[in-house]
C-alpha positions as CSV (number, residue, x, y, z in Angstrom):
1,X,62.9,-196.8,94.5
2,X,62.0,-196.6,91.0
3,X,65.7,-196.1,89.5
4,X,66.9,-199.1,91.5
5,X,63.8,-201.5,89.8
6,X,65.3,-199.3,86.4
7,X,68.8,-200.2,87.2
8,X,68.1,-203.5,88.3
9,X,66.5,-204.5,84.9
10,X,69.0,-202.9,83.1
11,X,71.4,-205.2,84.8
12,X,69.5,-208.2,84.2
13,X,69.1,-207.7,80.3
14,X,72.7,-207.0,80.0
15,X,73.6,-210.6,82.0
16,X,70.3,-212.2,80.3
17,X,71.9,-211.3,76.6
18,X,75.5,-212.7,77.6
19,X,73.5,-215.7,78.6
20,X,71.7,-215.8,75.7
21,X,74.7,-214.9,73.5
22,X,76.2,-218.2,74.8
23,X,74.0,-220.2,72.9
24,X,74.6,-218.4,69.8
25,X,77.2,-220.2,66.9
26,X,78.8,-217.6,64.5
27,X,81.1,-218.5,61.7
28,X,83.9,-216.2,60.5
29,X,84.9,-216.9,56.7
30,X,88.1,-215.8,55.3
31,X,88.4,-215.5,51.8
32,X,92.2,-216.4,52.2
33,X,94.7,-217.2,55.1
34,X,94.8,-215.1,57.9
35,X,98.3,-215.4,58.7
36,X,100.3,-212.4,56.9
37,X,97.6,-210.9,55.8
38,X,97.1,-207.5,57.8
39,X,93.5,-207.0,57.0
40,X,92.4,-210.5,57.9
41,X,94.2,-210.3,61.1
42,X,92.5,-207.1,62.4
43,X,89.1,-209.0,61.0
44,X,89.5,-211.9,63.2
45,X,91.2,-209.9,66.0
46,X,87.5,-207.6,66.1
47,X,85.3,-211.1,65.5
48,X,87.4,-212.5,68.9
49,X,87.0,-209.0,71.0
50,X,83.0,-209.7,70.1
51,X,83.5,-213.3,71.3
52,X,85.6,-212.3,74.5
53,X,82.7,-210.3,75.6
54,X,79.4,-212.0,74.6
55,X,80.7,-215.6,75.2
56,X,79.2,-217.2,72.1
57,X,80.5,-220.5,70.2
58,X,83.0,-218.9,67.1
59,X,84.3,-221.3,63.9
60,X,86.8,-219.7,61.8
61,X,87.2,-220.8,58.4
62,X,90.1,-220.2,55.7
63,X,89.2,-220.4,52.4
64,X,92.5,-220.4,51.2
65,X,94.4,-219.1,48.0
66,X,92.3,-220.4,45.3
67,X,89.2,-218.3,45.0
68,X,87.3,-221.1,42.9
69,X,86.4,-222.7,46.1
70,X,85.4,-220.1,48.1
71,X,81.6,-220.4,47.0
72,X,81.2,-223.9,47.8
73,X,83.3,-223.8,51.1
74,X,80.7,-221.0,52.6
75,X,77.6,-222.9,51.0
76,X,78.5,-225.9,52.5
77,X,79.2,-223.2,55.9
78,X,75.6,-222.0,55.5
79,X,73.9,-225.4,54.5
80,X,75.0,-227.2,58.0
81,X,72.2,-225.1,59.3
82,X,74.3,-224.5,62.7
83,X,75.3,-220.6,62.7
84,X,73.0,-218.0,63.5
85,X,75.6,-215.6,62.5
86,X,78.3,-215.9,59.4
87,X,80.6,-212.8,59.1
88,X,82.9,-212.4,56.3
89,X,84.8,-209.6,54.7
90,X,86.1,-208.0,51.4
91,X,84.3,-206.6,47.5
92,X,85.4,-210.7,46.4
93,X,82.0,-212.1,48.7
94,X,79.2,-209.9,47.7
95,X,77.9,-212.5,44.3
96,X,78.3,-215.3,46.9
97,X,76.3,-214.2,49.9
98,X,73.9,-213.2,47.4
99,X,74.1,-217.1,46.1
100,X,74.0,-218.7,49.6
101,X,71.8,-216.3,51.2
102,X,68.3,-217.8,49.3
103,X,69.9,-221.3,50.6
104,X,69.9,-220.9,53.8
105,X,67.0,-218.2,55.1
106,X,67.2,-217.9,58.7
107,X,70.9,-217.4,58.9
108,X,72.0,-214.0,59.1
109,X,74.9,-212.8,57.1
110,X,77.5,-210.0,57.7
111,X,80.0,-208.4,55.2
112,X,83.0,-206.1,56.6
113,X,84.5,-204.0,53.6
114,X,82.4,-204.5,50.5
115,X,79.0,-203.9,49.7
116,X,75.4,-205.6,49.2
117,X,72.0,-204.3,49.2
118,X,68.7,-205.7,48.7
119,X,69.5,-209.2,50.4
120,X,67.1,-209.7,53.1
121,X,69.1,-212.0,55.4
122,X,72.4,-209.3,54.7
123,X,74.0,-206.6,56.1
124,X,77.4,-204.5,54.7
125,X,79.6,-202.2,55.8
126,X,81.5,-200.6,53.4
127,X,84.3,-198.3,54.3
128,X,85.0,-194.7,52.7
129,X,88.2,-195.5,50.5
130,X,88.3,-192.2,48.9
131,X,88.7,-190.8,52.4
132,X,91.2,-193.5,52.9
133,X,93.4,-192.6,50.1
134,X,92.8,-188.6,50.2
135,X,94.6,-188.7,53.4
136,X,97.6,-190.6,52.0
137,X,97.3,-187.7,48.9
138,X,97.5,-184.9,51.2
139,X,100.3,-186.7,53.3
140,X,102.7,-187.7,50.0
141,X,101.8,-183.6,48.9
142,X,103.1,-182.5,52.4
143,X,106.6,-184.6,51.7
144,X,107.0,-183.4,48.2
145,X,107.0,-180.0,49.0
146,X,108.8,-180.5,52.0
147,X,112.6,-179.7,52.7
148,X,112.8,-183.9,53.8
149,X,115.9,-186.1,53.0
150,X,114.4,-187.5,49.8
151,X,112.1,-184.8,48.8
152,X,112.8,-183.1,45.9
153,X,111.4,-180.0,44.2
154,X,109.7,-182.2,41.1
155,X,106.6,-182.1,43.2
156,X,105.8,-185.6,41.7
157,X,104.3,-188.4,43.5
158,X,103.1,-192.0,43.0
159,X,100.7,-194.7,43.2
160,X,101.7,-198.2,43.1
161,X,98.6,-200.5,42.5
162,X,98.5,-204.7,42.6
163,X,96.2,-204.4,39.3
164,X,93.4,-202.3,38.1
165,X,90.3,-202.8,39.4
166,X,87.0,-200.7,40.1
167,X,87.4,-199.5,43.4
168,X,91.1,-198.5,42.4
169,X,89.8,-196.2,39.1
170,X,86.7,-195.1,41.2
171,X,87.7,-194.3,44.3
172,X,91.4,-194.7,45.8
173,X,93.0,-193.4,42.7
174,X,90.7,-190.2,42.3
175,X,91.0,-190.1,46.4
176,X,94.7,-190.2,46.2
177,X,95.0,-187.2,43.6
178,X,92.1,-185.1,45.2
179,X,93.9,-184.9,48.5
180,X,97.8,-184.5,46.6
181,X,96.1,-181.4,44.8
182,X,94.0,-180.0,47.8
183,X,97.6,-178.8,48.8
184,X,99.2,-178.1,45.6
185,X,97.8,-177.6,42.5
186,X,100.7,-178.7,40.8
187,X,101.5,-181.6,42.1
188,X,102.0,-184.8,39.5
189,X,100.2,-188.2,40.7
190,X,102.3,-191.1,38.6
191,X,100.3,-193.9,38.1
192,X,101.3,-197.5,37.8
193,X,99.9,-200.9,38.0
194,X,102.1,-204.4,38.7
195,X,99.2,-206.9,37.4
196,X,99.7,-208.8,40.2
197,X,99.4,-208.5,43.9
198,X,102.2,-211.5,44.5
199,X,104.9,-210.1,42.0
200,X,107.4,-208.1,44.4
201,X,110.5,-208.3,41.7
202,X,108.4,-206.3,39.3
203,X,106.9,-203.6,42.1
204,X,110.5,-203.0,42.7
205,X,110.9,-202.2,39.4
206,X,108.4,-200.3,38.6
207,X,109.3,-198.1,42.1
208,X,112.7,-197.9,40.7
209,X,111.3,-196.6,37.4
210,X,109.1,-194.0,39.2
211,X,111.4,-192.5,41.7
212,X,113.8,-192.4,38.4
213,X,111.0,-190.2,37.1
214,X,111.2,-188.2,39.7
215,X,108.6,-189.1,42.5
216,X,110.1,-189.0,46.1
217,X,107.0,-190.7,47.9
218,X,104.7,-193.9,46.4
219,X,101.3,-194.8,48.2
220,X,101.4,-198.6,48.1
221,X,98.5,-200.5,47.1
222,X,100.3,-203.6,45.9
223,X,99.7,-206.6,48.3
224,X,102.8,-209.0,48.7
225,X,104.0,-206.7,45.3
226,X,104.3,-203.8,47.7
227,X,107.7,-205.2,49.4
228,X,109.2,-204.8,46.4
229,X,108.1,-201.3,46.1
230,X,109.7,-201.1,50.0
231,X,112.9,-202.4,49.0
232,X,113.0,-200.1,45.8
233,X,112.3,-196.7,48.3
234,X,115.7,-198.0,50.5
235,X,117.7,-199.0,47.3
236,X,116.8,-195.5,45.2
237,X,116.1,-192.9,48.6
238,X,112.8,-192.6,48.4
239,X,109.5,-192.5,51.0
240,X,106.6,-194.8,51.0
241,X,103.0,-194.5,52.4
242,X,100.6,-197.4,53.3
243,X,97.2,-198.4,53.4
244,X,94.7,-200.4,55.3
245,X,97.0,-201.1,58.7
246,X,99.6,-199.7,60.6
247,X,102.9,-200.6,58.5
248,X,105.2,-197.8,59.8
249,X,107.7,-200.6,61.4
250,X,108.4,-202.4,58.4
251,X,110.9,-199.9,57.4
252,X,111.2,-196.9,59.7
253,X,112.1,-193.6,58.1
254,X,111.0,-195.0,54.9
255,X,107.0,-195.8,55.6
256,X,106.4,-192.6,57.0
257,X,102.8,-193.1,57.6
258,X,99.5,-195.5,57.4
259,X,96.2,-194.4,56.4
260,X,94.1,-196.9,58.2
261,X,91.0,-198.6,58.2
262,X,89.8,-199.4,61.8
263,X,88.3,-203.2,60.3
264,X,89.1,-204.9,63.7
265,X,86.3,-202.3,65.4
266,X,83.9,-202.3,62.9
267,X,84.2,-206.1,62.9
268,X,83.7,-206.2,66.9
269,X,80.7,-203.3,66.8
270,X,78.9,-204.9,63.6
271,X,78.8,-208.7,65.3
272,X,78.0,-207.3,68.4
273,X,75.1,-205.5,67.5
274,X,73.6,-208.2,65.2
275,X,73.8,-210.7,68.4
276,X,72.0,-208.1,70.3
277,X,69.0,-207.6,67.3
278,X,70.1,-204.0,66.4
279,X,71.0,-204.6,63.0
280,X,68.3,-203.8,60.0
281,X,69.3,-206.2,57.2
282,X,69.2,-205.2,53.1
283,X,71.1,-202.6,53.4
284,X,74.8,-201.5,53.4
285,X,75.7,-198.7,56.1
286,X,79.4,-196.3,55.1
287,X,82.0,-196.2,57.5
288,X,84.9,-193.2,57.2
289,X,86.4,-190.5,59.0
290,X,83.8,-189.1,60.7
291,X,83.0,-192.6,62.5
292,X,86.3,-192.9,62.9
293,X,86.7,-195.9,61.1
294,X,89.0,-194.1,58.3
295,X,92.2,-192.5,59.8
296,X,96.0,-191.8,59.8
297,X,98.7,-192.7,62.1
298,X,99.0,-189.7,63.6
299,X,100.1,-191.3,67.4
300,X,102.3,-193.8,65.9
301,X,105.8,-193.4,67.4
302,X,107.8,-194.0,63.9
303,X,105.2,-191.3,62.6
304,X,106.1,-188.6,65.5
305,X,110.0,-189.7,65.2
306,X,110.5,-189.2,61.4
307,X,107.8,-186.7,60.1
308,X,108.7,-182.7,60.8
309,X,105.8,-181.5,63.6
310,X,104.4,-178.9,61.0
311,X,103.3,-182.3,58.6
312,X,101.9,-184.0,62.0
313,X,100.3,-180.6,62.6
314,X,98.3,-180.3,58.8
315,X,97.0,-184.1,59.1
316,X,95.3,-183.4,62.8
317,X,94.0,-181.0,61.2
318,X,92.5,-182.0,58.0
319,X,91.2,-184.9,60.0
320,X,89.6,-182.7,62.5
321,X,88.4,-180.1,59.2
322,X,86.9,-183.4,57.4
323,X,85.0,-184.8,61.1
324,X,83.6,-181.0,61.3
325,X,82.3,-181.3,57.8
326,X,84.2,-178.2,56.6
327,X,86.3,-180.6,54.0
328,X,83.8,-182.7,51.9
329,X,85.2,-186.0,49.9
């Protein structure tokens, strides 16, 4: 008799908090426009899995290309006094929750993939990009030293960036050549920056210049920049690797595999839990590998088609080596 009353209540709490939940407004801010735009897709694809389930009231706002508005668009989002909940993404929003948040007390802010501490109204998740990136090292090592179509014996490989930036000299880049030399100690890592993320004439030509050099396999980090570096690998014979989301079917056989990071589930599990009061604000929690928020497209079908089973074989298991704690980043 007692695990029915138990069950019952259990039952009722979950059905009172989807009642409750429909009473709840949440904003989702996009520093951007989410058409195009990989990252913001998966974002707003998580924010509406949340919404599916808990039935509350969602407004999602573009901010748009110009990021000189952004702070007033999501002060005057916060000021309206309406949303209980505003979740935004990316490193460019930290300085303005940190603005906002004093202006509007009782809301409750959430930031995907950047971080911020110390804000008592905020919570971040910020994902492991060195993991990210050491998987796409170990990956573009594994093709270099392969006997692949365009692998050749130079053992080079490269790293295509939009611009220079923090996270890129503190973590991706360092990532990137950690995970290349875990399998080779020789291996080259050919760095290269566009100075834009919108410029894909000059990433071609800066992938033409580095498979020129030598390198058989670029990790692109370039934005829009990045299809030039695409259109370089067909022109030249060459191999790319991506970042971020699943970008295998933009060119088959050429993008031979994705490191991703699984922003649409953290997105769903972080609102989720912060409608259901299990959140502690101030701080900013890590998300990588071992979460599974950090991985590799490993079950992709492009990925099983055009990569040789032995390569398939050493990512499963680095993943699994890096889960067990037996690799540390």
């Amino acid at each position: 008799m007692k695990k029915i009353v138990v069950t019952f209540l259990i039952i009722l709490f979950f059905f009172s908090s989807l009642g409750f939940s429909k009473n709840i407004d949440v904003a989702l801010f996009i520093p951007g426009v989410i058409g195009g735009n990989p990252i913001f897709e998966l974002m707003t694809s998580g924010v509406k899995s949340a919404q599916k389930e808990l039935g509350f009231s969602l407004n999602i706002v573009e901010g748009g290309y110009n990021p000189g508005v952004w702070e007033d668009q999501f002060k005057a989002l916060a000021l309206m006094g309406k949303y209980e909940f505003i979740i935004t993404v990316t490193e460019g929003m930290p300085q303005i929750i940190k603005k906002v948040s004093s202006l509007s007390p009782t809301t409750k802010f959430l930031l995907l993939d950047g971080k911020i501490e110390g804000v008592k109204n905020a919570y971040g998740v910020k994902f492991k990009d060195k993991e990210m990136t050491y998987l796409a090292g170990v990956f573009s090592a594994l093709v270099t030293t392969s006997s692949m179509k365009y692998a050749n014996p130079q053992k080079k490989i490269g790293l295509i960036a939009g611009d220079i930036y923090p996270a890129m000299e503190g973590e991706l880049l360092p990532g990137y050549k950690e995970g290349a030399l875990s399998i080779d100690k020789d291996i080259e890592v050919v760095f290269s920056s566009v100075g834009s993320w919108n410029n894909p004439g000059r990433g071609k030509e800066i992938a033409v210049a580095q498979y020129s050099q030598g390198v058989d396999i670029i990790l692109n980090i370039a934005g829009a920049s990045g299809i030039g570096i695409i259109n370089a690998a067909k022109k030249q014979g060459g191999y790319v690797v991506a970042v971020n989301t699943n970008q295998n079917g933009k060119a088959p056989g050429i993008i031979l595999g994705s490191a991703l990071k699984r922003i649409d589930v953290s997105a769903y599990e972080t609102l989720k839990a912060a409608i259901l009061g299990k959140i502690h604000y101030g701080i900013t929690i890590e998300e990588g590998i071992k979460s599974q928020k950090i991985d590799f497209t490993l079950d992709d079908p492009y990925f099983k088609k055009y990569v040789p089973k032995g390569i398939q074989d050493k990512m499963r298991d680095t993943i699994e080596k890096i889960k067990d704690g037996e690799t540390d980043i």
